[in-house]
Wavefront OBJ file of the C-alpha trace (Angstrom):
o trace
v 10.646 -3.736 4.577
v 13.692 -6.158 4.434
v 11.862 -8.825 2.666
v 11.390 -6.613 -0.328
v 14.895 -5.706 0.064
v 15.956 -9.406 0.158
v 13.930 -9.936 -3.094
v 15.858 -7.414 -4.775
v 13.128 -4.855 -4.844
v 14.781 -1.164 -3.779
v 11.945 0.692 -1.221
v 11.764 3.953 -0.568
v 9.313 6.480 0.224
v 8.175 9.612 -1.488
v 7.957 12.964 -0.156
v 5.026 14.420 -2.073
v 4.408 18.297 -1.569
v 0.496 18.871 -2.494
v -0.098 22.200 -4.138
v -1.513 24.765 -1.380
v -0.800 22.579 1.598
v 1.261 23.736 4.056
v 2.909 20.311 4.824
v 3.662 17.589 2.314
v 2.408 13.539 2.575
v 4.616 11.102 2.475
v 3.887 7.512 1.379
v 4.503 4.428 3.828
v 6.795 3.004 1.015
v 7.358 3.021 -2.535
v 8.790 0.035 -4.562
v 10.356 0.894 -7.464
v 10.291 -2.264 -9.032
v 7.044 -2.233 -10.323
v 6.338 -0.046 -9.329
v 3.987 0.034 -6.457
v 2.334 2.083 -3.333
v 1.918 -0.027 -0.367
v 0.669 1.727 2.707
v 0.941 -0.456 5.799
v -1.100 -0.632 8.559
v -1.220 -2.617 11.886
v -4.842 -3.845 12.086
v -7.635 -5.204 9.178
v -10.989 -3.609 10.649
v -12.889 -2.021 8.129
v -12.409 1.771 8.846
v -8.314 0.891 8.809
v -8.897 -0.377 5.560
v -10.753 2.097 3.984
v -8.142 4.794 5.516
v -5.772 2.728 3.444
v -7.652 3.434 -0.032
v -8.141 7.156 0.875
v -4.362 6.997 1.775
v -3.197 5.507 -1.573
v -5.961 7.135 -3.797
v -4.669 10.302 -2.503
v -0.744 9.478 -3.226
v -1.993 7.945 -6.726
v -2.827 11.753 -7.777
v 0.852 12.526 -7.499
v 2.845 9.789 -9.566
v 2.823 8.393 -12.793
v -0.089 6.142 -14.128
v 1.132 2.731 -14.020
v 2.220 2.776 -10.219
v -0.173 0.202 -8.937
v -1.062 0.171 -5.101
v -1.669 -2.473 -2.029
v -1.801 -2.694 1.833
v -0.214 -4.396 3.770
v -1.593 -5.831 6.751
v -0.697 -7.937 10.284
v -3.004 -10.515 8.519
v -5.403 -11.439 5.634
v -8.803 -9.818 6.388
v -12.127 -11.327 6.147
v -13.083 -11.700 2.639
v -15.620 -8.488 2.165
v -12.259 -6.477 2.913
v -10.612 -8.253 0.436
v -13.397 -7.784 -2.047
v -13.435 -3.706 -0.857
v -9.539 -3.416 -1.471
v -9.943 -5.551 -4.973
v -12.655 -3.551 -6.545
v -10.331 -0.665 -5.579
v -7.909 -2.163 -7.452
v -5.218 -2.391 -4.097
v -3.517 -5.896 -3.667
v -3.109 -7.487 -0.125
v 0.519 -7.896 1.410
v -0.142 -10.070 4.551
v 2.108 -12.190 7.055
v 1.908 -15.761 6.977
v 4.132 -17.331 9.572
v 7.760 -15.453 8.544
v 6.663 -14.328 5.095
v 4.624 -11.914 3.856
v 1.987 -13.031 0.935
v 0.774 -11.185 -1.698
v -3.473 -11.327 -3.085
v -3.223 -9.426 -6.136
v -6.619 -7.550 -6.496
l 1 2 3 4 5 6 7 8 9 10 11 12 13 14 15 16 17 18 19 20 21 22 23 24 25 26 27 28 29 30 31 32 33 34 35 36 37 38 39 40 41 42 43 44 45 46 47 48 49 50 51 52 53 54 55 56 57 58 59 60 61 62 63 64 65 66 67 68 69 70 71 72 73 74 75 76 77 78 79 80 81 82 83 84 85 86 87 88 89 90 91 92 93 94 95 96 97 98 99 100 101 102 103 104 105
């Protein structure tokens, strides 16, 4: 995530050990500016997408209120997925040429 990097945004990702599991999650990455989930993913089909929000719904249990979540994807999807991912509340990181873009929810 060198463009974040670039923008002065520091991105890491957290180790988060669940209660009674044997193994802990981790999250794709974690901007601390913000701050913000994003878990990435490399296609924008529906079941990837709704992987995505199970993903980050899960990791939202774990840290502090006001972190705020997104995906980020290859590409925009078509706009039902971006309507599923809003009224989850998840922005939309997604390339556009060099750059990435961001659709708030």
């Amino acid at each position: 995530m060198l463009l974040a990097e670039a923008r002065g945004r520091a991105v890491e990702r957290l180790r988060i050990p669940p209660a009674g599991e044997a193994k802990p999650i981790f999250t794709d990455i974690y901007l601390t500016a913000g701050p913000e989930l994003v878990e990435a993913k490399g296609s924008t089909d529906r079941n990837t997408i709704r992987m995505a929000i199970g993903q980050l719904c899960d990791y939202n249990r774990f840290v502090p209120a006001d972190v705020t979540g997104a995906v980020l994807l290859p590409e925009l999807p078509r706009e039902r997925l971006q309507k599923l991912l809003a009224s989850a509340g998840m922005g939309i990181y997604y390339q556009d040429g060099p750059d990435f873009n961001l659709l708030p929810p």
